[in-house]
N, C-alpha and C positions, 0 to 999 in steps of 0.2 A: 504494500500500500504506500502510493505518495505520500500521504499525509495520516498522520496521527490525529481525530477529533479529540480522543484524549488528554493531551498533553500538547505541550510548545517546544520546540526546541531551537537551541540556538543555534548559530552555525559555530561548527568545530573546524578549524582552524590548524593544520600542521604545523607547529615549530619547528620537529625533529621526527627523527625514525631512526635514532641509535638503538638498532639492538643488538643482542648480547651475542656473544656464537653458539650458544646453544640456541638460540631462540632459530637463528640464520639455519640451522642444521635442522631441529625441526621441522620449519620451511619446506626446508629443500627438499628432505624426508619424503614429505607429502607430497612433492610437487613431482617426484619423481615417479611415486605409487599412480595419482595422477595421469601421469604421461605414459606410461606402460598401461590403464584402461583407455585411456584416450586415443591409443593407436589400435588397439579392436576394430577389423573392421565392420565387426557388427553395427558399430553407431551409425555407420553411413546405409548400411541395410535399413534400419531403424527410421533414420532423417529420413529418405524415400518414401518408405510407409505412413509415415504424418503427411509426409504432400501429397501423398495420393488422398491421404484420405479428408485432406482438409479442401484439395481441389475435388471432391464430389468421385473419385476414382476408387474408390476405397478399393482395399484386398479384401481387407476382416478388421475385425474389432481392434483397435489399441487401449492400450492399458498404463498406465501411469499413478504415481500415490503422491501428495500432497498434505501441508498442512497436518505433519506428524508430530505427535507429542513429544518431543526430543527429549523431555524430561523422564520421560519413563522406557528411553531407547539404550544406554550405554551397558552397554555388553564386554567387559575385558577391559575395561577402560579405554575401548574404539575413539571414545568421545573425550575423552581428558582431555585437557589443553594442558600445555607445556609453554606456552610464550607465558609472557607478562605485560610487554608495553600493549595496550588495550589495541591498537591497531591490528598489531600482530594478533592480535587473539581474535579478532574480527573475521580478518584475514584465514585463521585455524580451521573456525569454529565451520567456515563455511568448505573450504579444502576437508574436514574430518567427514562433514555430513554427505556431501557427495560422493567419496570414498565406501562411505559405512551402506549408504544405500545403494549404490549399486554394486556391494559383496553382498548384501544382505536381502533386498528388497526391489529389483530392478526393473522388473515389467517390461517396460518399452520404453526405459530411460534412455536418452544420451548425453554421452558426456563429448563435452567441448575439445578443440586439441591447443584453446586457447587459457591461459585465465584472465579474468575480466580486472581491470582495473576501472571505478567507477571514478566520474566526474564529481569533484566536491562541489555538487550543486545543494543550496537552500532556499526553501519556500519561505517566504514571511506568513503562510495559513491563512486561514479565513479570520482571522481575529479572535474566534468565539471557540471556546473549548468544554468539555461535557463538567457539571458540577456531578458528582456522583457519590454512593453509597454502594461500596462492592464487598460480596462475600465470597469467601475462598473453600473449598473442599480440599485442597493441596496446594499449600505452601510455595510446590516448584512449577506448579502449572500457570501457564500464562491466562487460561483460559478460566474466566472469573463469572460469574454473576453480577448484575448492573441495574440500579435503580436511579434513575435518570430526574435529577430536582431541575424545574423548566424555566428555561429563560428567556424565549421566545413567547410569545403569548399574545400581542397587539400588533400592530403596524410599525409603533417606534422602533418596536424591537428590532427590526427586519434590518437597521443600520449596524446591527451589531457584527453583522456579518462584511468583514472586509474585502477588499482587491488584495489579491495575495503579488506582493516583490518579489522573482527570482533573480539571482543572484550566484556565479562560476567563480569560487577561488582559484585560480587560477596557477598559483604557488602552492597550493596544498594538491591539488592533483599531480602540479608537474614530481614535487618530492615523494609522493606515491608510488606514480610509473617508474619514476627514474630508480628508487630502491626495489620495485619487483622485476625490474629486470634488470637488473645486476644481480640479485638473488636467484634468480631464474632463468640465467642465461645458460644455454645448453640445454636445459631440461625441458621448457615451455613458454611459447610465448606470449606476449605479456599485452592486450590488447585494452584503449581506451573504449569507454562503452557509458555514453551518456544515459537521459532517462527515456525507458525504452516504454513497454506497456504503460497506459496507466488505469490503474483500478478508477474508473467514475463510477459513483454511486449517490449522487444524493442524497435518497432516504435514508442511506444508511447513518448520516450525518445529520437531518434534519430533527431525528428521532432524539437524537443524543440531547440535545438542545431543547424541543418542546414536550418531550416526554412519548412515549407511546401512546398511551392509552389517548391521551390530548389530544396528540397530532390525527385519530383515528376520527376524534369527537369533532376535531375544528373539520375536516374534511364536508359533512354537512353544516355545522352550523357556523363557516366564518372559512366558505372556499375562496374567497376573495384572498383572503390572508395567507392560504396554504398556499395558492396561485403564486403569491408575490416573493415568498418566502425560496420556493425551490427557482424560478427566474432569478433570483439574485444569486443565490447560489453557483446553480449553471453561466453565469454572469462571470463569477469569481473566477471557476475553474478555465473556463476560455479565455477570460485576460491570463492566466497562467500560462496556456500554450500557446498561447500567442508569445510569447515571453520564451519558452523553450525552443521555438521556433526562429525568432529572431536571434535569440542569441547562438543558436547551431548548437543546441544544446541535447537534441532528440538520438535517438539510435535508434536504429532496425531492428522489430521483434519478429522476422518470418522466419524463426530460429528455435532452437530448445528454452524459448520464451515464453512463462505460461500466457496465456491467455485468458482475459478473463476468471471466473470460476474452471475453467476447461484446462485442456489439454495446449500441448505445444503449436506453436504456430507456424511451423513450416508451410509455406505453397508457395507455386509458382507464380501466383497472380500477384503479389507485392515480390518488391516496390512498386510494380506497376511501370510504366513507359515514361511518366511524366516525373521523372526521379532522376537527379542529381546525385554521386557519390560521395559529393563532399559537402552536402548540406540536406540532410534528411526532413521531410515535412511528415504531418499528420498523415496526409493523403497517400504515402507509401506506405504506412505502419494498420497493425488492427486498433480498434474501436472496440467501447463496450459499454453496458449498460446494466442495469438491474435495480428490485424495487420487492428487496425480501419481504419487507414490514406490509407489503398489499397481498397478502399470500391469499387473503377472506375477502379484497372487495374487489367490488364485480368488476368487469371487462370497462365497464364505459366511466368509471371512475379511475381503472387507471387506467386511461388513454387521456383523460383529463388532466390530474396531478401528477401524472408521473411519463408515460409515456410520448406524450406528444412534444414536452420539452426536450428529452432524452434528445430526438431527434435534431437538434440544432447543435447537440457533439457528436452524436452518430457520424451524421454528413460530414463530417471533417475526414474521414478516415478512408480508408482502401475499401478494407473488409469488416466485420463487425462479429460481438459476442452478447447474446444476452441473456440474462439470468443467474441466478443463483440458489437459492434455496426455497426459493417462491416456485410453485407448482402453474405453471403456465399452461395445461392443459387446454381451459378456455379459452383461450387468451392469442390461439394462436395465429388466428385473423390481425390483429394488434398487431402480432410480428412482422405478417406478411408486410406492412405499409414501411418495415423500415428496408432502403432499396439494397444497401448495402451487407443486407445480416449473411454469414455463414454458417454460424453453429449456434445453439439453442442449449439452455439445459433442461435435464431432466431430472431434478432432485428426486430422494426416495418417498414425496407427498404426491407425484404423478402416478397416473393409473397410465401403464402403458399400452393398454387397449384402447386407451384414446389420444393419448399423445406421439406414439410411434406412428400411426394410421396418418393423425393429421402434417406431421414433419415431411413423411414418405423418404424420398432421395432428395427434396428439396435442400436440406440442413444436414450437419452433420449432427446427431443426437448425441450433447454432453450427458449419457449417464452418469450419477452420482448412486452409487451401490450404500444402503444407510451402514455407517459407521460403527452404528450401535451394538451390532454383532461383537465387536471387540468387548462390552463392556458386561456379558454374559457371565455368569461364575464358573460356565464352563465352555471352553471352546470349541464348536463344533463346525470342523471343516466341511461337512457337506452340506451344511446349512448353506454357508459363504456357495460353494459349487451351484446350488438348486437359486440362489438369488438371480445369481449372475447369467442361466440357464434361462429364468423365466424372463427373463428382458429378450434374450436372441432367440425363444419360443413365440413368442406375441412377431417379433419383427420378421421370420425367418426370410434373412438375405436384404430385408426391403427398404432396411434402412441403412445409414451411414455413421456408425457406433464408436465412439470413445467410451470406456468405463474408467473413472476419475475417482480413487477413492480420498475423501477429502472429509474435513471435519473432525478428524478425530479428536477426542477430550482425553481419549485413555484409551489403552491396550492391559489396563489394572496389572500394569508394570510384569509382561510376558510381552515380550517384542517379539517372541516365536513365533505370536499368531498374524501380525502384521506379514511378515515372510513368509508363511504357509499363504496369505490371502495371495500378494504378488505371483508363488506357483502356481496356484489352483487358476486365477483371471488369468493368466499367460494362457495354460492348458487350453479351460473352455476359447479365449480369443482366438488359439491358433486351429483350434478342430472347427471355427464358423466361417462364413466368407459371407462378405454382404453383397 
């Protein structure tokens, strides 16, 4: 996610990057483990199969895992870090996780034969941040409970929401690349990579600020105010890329780039013909959308509040993703009006006797397989098997299938069955063909 509704942050600023020789040799460690998966050439087997099936060509189903509870993942101390200057450990944390999942948990992963060195870019946000009341079930888990005190509520309020400043240190990224490739020279190389996807979501951020329940109530009685509320918003986010855009601050996601709620964004159809090398726009990259919190209202309310504005960041983009954990079943005439959509999700609140029929070959179907199974007291692999089974039953062939398993809260600290799930979706993906 670009932005944090929770929290502010300021920009962090490179002084230095001395680190120690141990730290350098851990690095390297990694970056060598790394490059020995990274010359596989399964990945480029892999890359193929995301462009067939994101360009509408599919072979079969692909499979990928997301959004893993990392806190209840480390096996052997897979996951220890061993740097200390917190850069480095940034730098680790992501080198260890890459590593660990594709030994452990690979699906239809690939890994780069790059590593990314990102642009020290900062957002100034939308001004307004969530006041909150959270409860925890697990101390190491990110993943919290949230009661939302509202701050949004009249018209005045609606100023509370800012034009967000972006902003390239330009000395902190060159002291970046410049130490991981010298670190990394010989082993892999070291490539800049501005901000590529970007998660838009509005309501996801709207809620945070007027509360749920409220925001559901002002919807009939103060749609004037919900109106105004998300146009400023959408407001906000587009002078930002307008912002990323001028400054040449965008990269390319038709790559092991998630997309949206979805899967990787390979195809052939971005960047598109109207694409510069050395100055990437909108219009080369994917798009996305979604509007979890309307999961209960009906179609024509959200084409009101939520949808028909989506559409003035949609159009900006190549290709487009929408949804997330909102069940769009109804919904899927709405979709048809955005011109540029690809892929659709299919969280586990869809009936797929009615959302697979209405998708057809038109989309690619984001399955999202529910999570939940992880949190059973006892793991049962063919449950996981017969899930995954009845989604390419209902479709048989006739749609265009990613299985994305995503959300997890907990695997109740047995990472085994995360692994078991990756074998079993590989299995049934490669015995179907769509």
């Amino acid at each position: 996610m670009l932005h944090d509704p929770g929290s502010h942050s300021e920009p962090q600023s490179l002084k230095d990057l001395h680190l120690s020789g141990s730290e350098k040799e851990t690095l390297k460690r990694l970056g060598e483990q790394l490059a020995a998966i990274a010359a596989l050439p399964i990945h480029a087997e892999k890359a193929e199969l995301w462009r067939r099936l994101n360009d509408l060509k599919s072979v079969r189903p692909m499979v990928w895992i997301n959004e893993i509870p990392w806190n209840e993942m480390n096996v052997e101390d897979e996951l220890t870090l061993k740097t200390v200057h917190p850069w480095a450990r940034e730098l680790e944390t992501r080198m260890r996780r890459t590593i660990y999942q594709w030994k452990h948990m690979p699906a239809d992963m690939v890994v780069s034969p790059f590593l990314e060195c990102p642009l020290s870019i900062h957002s100034t946000d939308f001004g307004i941040h969530e006041d909150v009341d959270v409860q925890k079930t697990d101390a190491s888990n990110e993943i919290v409970s949230r009661h939302f005190h509202v701050q949004i509520s009249s018209p005045e309020d609606i100023d509370k929401i800012k034009m967000p400043l972006v902003t390239h240190d330009q000395a902190s990224t060159d002291l970046a690349f410049g130490t991981m490739k010298e670190l990394f020279q010989g082993i892999l190389p070291v490539k800049k990579v501005g901000q590529t996807h970007i998660w838009f979501t509005p309501w996801d951020y709207l809620v945070r600020w007027t509360g749920v329940q409220e925001a559901m109530m002002l919807l009939v009685d103060d749609p004037d105010l919900v109106n105004a509320c998300v146009e400023r918003l959408v407001d906000a986010w587009m002078v930002e890329l307008d912002q990323f855009e001028a400054q040449n601050l965008l990269s390319l996601d038709n790559d092991n780039t998630r997309i949206g709620s979805g899967g990787y964004g390979y195809t052939s159809e971005l960047p598109g013909k109207n694409f510069n090398p050395d100055h990437v726009k909108a219009h080369n990259m994917w798009g996305c959308s979604n509007a979890q919190v309307f999961s209960e209202v009906s179609p024509d309310m959200t084409w009101e509040f939520a949808m028909r504005h989506d559409l003035r960041w949609l159009s900006r983009f190549g290709l487009t993703y929408y949804g997330c954990c909102e069940p769009v079943q109804n919904k899927v005439h709405l979709l048809r009006k955005i011109p540029n959509l690809r892929k659709v999700t299919v969280s586990p609140w869809n009936d797929y006797r009615r959302i697979l029929p209405e998708l057809g070959r038109d989309y690619v179907a984001s399955i999202k397989p529910n999570p939940a199974i992880f949190a059973n007291d006892v793991w049962n692999p063919e449950e996981a098997r017969t899930n995954l089974e009845k989604a390419l039953d209902v479709s048989n062939g006739s749609n265009h299938i990613e299985f994305i398993m995503k959300d997890i809260s907990t695997v109740r600290y047995r990472p085994q069955q995360l692994w078991d799930w990756s074998k079993i979706a590989l299995e049934v993906s490669e015995k179907a063909s769509c």
